[in-house]
C-alpha positions as CSV (number, residue, x, y, z in Angstrom):
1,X,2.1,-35.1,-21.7
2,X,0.4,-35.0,-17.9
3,X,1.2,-36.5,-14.8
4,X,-0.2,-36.0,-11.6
5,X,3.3,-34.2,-10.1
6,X,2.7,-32.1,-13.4
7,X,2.9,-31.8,-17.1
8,X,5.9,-31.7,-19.7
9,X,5.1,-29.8,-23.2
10,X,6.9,-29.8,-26.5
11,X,7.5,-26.1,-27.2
12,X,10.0,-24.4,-29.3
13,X,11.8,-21.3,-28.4
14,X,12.0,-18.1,-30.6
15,X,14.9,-18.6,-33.4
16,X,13.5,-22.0,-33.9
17,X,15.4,-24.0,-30.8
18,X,12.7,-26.6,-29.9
19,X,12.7,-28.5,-26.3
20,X,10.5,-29.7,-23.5
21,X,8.9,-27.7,-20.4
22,X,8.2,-29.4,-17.5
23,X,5.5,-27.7,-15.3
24,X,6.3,-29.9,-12.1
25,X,3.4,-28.7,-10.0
26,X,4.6,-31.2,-6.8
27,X,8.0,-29.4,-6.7
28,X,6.6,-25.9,-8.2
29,X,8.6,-25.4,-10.6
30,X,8.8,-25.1,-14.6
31,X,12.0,-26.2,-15.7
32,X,13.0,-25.4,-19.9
33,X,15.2,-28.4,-21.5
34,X,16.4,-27.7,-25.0
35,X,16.8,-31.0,-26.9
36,X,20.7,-32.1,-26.4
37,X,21.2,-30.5,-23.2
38,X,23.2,-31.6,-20.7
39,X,22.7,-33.2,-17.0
40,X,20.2,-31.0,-15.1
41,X,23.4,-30.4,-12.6
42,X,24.0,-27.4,-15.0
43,X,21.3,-25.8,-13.9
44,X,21.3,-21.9,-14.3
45,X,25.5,-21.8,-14.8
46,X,26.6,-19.2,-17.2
47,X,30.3,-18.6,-18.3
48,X,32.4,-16.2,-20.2
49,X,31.9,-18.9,-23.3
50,X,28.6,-19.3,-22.7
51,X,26.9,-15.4,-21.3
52,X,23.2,-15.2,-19.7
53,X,21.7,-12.4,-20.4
54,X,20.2,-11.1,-17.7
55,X,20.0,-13.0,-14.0
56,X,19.5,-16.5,-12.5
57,X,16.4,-18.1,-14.1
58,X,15.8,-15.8,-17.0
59,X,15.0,-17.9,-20.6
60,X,17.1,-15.6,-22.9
61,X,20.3,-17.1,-23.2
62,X,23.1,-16.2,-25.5
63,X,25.6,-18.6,-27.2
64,X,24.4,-21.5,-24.0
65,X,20.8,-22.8,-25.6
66,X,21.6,-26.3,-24.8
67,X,21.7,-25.4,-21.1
68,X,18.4,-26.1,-18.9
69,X,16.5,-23.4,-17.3
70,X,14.5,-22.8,-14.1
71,X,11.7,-21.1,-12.5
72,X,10.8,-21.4,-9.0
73,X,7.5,-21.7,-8.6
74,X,7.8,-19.5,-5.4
75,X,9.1,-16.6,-8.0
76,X,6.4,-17.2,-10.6
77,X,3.9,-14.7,-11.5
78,X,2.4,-16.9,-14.2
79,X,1.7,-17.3,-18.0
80,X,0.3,-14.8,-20.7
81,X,-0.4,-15.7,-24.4
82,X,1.1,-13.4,-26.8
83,X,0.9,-12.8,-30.5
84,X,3.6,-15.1,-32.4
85,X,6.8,-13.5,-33.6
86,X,9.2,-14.3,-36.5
87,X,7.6,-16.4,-39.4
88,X,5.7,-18.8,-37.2
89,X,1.8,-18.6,-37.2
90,X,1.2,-20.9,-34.2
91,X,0.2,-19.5,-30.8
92,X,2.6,-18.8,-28.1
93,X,2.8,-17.6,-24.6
94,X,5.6,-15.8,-22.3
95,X,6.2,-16.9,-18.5
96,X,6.6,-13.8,-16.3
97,X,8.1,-13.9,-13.0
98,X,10.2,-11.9,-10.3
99,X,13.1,-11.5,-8.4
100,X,14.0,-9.6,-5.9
101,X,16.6,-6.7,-5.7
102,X,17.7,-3.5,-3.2
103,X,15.5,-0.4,-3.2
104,X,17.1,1.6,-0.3
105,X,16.2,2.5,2.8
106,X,16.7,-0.9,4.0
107,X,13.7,-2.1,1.9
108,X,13.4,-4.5,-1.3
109,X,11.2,-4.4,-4.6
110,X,10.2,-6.9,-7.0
111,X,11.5,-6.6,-10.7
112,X,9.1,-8.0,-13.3
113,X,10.7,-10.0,-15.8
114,X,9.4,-11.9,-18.9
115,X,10.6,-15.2,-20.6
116,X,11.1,-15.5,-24.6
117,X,8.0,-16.5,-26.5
118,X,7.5,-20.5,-26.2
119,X,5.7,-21.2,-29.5
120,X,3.0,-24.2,-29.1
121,X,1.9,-26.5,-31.9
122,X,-2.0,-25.7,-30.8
123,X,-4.4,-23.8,-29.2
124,X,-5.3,-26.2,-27.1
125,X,-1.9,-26.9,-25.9
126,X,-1.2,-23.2,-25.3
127,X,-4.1,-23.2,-23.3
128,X,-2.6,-25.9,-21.3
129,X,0.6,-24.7,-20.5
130,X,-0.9,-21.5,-19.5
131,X,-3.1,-23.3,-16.9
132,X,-0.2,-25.6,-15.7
133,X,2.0,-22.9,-14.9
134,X,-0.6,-20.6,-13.6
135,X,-1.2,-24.2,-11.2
136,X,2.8,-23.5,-10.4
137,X,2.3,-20.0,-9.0
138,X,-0.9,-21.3,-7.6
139,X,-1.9,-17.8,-6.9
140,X,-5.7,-17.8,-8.1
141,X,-6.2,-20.8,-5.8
142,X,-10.0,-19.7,-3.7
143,X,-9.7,-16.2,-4.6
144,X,-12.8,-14.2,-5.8
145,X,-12.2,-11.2,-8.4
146,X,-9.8,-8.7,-7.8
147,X,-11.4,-4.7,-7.9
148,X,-8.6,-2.5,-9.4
149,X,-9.1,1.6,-8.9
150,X,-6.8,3.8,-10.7
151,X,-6.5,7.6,-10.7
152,X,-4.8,8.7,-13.6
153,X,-3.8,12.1,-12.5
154,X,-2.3,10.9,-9.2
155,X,1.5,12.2,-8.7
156,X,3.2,12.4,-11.7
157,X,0.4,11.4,-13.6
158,X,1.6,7.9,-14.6
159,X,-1.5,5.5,-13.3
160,X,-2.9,4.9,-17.0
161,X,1.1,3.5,-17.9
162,X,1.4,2.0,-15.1
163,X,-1.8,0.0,-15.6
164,X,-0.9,-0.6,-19.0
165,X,2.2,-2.1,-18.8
166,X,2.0,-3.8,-15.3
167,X,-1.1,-4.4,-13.4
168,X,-3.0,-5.6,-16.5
169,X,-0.3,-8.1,-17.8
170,X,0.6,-9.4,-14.1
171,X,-2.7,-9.9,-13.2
172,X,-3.8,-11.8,-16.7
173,X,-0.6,-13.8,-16.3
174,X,-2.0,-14.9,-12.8
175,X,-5.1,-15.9,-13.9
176,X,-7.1,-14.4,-11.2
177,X,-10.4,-12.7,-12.6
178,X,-10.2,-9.1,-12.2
179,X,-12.0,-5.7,-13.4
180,X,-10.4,-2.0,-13.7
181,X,-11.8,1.1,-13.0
182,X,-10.5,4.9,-13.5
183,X,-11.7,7.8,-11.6
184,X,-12.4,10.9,-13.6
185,X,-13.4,12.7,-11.0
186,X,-13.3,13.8,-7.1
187,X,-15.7,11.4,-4.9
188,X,-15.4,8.4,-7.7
189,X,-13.4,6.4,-5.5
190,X,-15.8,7.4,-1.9
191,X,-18.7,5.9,-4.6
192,X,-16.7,2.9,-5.3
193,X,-15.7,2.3,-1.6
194,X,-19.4,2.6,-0.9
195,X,-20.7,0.3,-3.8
196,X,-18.3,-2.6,-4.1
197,X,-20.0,-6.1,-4.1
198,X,-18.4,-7.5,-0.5
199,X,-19.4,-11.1,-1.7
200,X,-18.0,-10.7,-4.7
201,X,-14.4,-9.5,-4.8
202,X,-11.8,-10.1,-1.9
203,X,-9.4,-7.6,-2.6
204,X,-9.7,-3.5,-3.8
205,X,-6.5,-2.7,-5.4
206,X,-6.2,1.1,-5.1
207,X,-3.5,2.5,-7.7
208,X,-3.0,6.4,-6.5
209,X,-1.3,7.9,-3.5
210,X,-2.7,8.8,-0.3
211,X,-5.7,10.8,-1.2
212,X,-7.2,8.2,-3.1
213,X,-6.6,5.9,-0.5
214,X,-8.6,8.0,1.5
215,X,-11.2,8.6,-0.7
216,X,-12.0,4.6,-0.8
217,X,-12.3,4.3,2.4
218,X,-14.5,6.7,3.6
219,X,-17.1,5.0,1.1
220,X,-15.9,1.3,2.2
221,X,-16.0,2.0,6.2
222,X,-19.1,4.4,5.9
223,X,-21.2,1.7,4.9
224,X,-24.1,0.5,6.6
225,X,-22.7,-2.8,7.3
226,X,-19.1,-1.7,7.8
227,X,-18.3,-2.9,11.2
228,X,-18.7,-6.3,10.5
229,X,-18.6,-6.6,6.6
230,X,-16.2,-4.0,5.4
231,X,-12.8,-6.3,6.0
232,X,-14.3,-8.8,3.7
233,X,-12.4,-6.5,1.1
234,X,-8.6,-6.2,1.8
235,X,-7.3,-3.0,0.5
236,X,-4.1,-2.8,-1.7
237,X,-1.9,0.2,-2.6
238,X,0.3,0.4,-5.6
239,X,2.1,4.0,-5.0
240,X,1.4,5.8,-8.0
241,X,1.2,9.6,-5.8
242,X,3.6,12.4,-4.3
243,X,3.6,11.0,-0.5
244,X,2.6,7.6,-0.4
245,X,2.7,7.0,2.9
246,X,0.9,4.1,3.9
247,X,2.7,2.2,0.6
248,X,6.3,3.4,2.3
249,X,4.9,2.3,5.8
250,X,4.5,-1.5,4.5
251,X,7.3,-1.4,2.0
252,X,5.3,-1.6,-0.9
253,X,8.0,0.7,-3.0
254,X,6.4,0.5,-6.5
255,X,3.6,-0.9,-8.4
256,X,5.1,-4.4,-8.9
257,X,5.8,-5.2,-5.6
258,X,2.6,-4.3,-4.7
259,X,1.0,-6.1,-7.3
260,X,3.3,-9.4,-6.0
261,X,2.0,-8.9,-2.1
262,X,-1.8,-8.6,-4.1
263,X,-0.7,-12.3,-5.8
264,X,1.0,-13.6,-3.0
265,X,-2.4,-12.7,-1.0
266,X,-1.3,-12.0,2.9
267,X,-3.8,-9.9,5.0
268,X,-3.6,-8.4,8.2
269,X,-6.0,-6.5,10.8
270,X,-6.5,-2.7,9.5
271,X,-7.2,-0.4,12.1
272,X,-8.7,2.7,11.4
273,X,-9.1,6.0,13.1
274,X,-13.0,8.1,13.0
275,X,-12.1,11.8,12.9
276,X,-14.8,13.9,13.9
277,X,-16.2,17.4,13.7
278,X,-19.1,19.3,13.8
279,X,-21.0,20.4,10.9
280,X,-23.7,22.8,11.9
281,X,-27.1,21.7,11.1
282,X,-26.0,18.7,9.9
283,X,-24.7,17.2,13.3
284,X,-21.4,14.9,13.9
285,X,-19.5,14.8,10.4
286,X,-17.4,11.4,10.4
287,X,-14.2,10.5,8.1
288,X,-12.1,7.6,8.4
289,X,-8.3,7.9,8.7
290,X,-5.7,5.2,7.6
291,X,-2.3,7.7,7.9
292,X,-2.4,10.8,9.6
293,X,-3.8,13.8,11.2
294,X,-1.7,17.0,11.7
295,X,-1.3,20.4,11.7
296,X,1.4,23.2,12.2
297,X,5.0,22.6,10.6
298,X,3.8,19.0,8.6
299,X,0.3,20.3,7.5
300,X,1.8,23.7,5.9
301,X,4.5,21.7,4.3
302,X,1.9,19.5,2.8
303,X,-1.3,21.4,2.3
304,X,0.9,24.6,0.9
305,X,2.8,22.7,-1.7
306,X,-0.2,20.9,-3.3
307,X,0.9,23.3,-6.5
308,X,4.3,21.2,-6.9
309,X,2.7,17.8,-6.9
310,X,4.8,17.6,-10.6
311,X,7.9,17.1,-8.4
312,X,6.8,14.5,-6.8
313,X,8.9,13.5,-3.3
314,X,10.8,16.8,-3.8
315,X,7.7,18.6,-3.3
316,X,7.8,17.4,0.9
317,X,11.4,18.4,1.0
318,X,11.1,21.8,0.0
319,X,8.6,23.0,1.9
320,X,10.0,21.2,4.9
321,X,12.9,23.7,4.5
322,X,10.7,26.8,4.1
323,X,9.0,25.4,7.2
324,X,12.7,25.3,9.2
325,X,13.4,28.6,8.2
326,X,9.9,30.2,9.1
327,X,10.1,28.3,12.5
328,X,6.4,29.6,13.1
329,X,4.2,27.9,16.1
330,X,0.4,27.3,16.7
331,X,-2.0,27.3,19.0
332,X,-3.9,24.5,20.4
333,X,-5.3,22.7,23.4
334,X,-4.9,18.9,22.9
335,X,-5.7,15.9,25.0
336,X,-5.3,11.6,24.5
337,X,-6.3,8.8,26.0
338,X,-2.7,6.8,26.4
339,X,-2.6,3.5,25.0
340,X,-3.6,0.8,27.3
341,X,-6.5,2.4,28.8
342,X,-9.6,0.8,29.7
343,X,-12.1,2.0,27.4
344,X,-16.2,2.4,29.0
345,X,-18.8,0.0,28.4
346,X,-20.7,0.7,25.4
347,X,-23.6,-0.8,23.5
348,X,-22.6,-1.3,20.0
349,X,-25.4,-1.2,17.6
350,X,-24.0,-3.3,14.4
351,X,-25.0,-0.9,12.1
352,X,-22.2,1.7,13.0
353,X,-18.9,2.2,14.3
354,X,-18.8,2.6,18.2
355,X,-16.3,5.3,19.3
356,X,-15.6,4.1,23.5
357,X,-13.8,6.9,24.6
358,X,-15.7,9.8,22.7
359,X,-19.3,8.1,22.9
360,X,-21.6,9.4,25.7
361,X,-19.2,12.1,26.6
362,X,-22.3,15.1,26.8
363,X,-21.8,18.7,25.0
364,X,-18.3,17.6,23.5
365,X,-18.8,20.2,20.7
366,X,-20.0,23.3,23.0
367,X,-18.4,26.2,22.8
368,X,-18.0,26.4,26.7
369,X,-16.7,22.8,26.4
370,X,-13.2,22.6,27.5
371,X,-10.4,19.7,27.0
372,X,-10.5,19.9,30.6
373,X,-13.9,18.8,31.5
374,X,-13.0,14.8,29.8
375,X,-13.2,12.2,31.5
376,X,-10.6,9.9,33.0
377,X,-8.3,8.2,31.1
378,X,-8.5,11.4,29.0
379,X,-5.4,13.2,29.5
380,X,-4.6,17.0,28.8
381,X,-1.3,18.2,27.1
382,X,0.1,21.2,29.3
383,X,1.5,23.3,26.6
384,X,-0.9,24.9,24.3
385,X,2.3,26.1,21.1
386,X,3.4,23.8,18.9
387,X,5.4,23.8,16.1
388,X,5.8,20.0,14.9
389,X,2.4,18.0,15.8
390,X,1.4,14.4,14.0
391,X,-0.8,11.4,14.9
392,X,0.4,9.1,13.1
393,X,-1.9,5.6,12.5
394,X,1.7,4.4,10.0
395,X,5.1,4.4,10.7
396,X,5.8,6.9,7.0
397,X,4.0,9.8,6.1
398,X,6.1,9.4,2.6
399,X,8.6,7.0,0.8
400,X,11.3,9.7,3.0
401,X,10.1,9.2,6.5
402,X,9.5,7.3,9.4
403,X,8.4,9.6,11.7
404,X,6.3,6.9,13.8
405,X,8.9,4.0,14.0
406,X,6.9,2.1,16.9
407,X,3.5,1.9,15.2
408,X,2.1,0.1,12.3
409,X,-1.2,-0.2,10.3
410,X,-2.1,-2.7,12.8
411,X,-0.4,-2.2,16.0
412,X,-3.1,-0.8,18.0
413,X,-2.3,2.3,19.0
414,X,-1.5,6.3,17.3
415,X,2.0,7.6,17.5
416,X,1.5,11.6,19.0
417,X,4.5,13.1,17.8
418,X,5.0,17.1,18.5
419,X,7.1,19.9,19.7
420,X,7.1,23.2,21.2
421,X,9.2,26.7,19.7
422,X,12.3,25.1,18.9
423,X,15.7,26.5,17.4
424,X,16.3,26.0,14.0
425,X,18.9,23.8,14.5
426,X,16.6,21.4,17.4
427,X,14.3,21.4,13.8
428,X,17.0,20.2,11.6
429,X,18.2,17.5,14.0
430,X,14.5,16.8,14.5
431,X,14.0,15.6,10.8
432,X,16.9,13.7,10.9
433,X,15.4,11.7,13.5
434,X,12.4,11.7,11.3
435,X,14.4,10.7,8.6
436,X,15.9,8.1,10.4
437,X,13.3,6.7,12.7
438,X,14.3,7.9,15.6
439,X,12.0,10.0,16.8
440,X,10.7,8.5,19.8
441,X,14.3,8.5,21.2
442,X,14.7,12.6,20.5
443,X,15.4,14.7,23.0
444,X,13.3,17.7,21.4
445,X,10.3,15.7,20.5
446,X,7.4,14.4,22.9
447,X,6.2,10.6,21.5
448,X,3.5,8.8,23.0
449,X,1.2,6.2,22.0
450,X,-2.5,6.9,21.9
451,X,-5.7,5.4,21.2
452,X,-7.9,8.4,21.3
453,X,-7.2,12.2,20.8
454,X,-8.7,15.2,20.9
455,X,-7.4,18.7,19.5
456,X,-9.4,22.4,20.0
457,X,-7.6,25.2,17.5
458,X,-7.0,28.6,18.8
459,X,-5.5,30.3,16.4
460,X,-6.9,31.6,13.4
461,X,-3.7,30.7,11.4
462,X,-3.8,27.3,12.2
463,X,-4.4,24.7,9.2
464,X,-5.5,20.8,9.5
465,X,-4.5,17.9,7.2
466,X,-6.4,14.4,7.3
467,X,-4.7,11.8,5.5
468,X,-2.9,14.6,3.3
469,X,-6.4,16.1,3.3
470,X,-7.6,20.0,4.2
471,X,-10.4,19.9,6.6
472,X,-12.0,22.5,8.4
473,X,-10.4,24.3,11.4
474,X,-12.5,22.9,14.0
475,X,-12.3,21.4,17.2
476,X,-11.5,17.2,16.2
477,X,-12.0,14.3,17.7
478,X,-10.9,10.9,17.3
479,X,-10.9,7.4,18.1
480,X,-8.6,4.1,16.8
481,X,-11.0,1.0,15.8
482,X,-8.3,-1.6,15.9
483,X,-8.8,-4.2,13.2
484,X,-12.0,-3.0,11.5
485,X,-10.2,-3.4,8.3
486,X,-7.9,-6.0,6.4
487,X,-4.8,-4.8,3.7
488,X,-2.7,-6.6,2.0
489,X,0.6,-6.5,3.6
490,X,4.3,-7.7,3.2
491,X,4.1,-11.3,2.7
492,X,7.7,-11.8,4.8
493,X,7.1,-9.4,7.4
């Protein structure tokens, strides 16, 4: 039975308790009446006669089947068929939804959470409680397909069960079209990046950690077309690797909740950092940077514990405190261009990325070029020893950081974070601010905001991490592009 507010079915419920379920698409909600159930105003009560299992809108009840259940729409992932259980032969479909709960850290997560079979008498009404509710969540309202890369070997290894038991049922229970691929190699995800259809699909789902992350994007924003074209796509992260940093930096905590923000469908600006070196015959390399660039005390931590990616999170931790204990500094001339500088007129051609403050800046890559010899607004650090340096383009550089509290995917502007031979003890309190997002407000750290750097190694010990990356030990440039890109971001930030 339809009605333009919505439609009411006659279902029965697993252990043959038959009722109605109204899809009310005007107040989005599906509400589940067992026949002989009292006045709505009962609505989701439980009792020590009468138990739910589980929390506040779930569809398994125990010893209370004559109460009514809800669903808000606003919780409501959608509808997915499912093969019948018990005796019964007819087709039958589950409702999934969400709720939200604590995650730590002062962030929340989704839980995914499935109803009890509701057998239909027909195909054809199956079919049409599955499109009613998926009218409820209203989530494949004007989107094209969704593009979903997984590395299975990311982290701990988990991507192929995470697909399997999450991202394929949430998104068929949505009812937005979609297609999956794995990579199976290094430089699958660049290819993908560089080859997605930008008319077709409106979202790239990227289920790894960091790397991968990477990887897409230097085939997405290396394109031809990129700077006007390339945030057609919104990029999504479901944190599936050791660091997950940009995940952590927009409180996507797991694969769920990223999946949710993905349904749920808010985008904002991307900005993106070029990072580049020379590379010989070959002339200006270019890669694209969505998290970080460092070297010193968080590159060695990182690049020298790439054989514990097993442990996950613990991996960072540990070589943080070998890090503390060595208390070893390098060498390097570094200058920025602060944020709020006035960059120089430049002629864009559309086909490429236009750096402002690097562009037309002769000889950059000379050896007789010094840090010196830039330009105004460039501005040259004094000290040449650090221990602690990151430019950070995300507040977290993993799930167990905010080490750039004042920035954010699209604020703008880099966080320079870095300091000089410090005690041990400056170093411990110093990660505690990390830990804590304080670092801006430490007394051993410096902490500006950038929107253009550039960094010239002079020792030979000295090791360079993009985006969780090696790269060579060469002199770097770099430059923010603010908005070039769109991701998928908290939808109640």
């Amino acid at each position: 039975m339809s009605s333009p507010g919505g439609s009411s079915f006659e279902v029965s419920r697993k252990g043959g308790v038959s009722g109605c379920l109204d899809v009310d698409v005007e107040q989005g909600r599906c509400i589940w009446r067992p026949h002989g159930s009292e006045d709505e105003a009962f609505l989701g009560s439980s009792s020590t006669t009468s138990s739910a299992r589980g929390c506040f809108g779930c569809f398994t009840w125990e010893g209370a089947l004559s109460l009514p259940t809800s669903i808000d729409g606003a919780d409501l992932v959608g509808a997915l068929a499912c093969s019948s259980e018990g005796t019964t032969k007819h087709p039958s479909f589950r409702i999934l939804y969400t709720t939200e709960v604590l995650a730590g850290r002062g962030r929340t997560r989704r839980r995914l959470l499935r109803t009890e079979p509701f057998v239909c008498g027909s195909t054809g009404q199956l079919e049409e409680c599955l499109r009613q509710v998926r009218r409820v969540a209203g989530h494949s309202e004007g989107r094209k397909r969704i593009m979903v890369l997984v590395n299975p070997v990311s982290g701990k290894g988990k991507g192929l069960k995470i697909l399997r038991k999450t991202i394929v049922p949430m998104l068929e229970a949505s009812g937005i079209p979609f297609d999956v691929k794995c990579t199976e190699k290094a430089g699958d995800g660049k290819a993908l990046g560089r080859g997605i259809d930008l008319e077709a699909y409106d979202t790239l789902v990227v289920s790894g950690g960091d790397g991968t992350l990477h990887e897409v994007m230097q085939g997405l924003f290396g394109r031809e077309e990129a700077s006007e074209k390339a945030g057609k796509v919104a990029l999504a992260v479901l944190p599936t690797g050791s660091g997950n940093g940009f995940a952590a930096s927009i409180d996507v905590v797991d694969a769920v909740t990223g999946l949710w923000f993905v349904l749920k469908n808010k985008r904002s600006p991307m900005d993106v950092v070029s990072v580049l070196q020379e590379a010989g015959t070959r002339g200006i390399h270019r890669e694209f940077m969505c998290l970080s660039t460092t070297f010193g005390f968080i590159a060695n931590l990182d690049l020298d514990t790439e054989y514990l990616r097993c442990l996950g999170q613990a991996r960072f931790t540990l070589g943080a405190m070998y890090e503390i204990l060595r208390g070893k500094t390098t060498e390097a001339a570094v200058a920025y261009v602060p944020k709020g500088s006035e960059a120089p007129p430049c002629d864009e051609d559309s086909s490429r990325i236009a750096c402002l403050f690097l562009d037309g800046i002769k000889g950059m890559f000379e050896p007789s070029f010094a840090l010196d010899d830039l330009p105004p607004p460039w501005k040259k650090m004094e000290r040449e020893d650090f221990q602690f340096f990151v430019l950070a383009n995300v507040p977290c550089l993993s799930m167990g950081d905010r080490v750039a509290p004042t920035v954010s995917a699209s604020s703008g502007s880099l966080a320079l974070v870095s300091t000089h031979k410090s005690s041990r003890l400056e170093n411990i309190d110093l990660f505690e601010a990390v830990d804590n997002g304080t670092t801006h407000e430490s007394p051993t750290a410096s902490y500006k905001e950038v929107v253009a750097f550039a960094i010239d190694p002079k020792g030979g010990k000295l090791q360079f991490s993009l985006d969780g990356e090696r790269i060579p030990v060469s002199r770097v440039y770099g430059e923010l592009h603010k908005g070039l890109g769109t991701f998928i971001n908290n939808y109640n930030s």
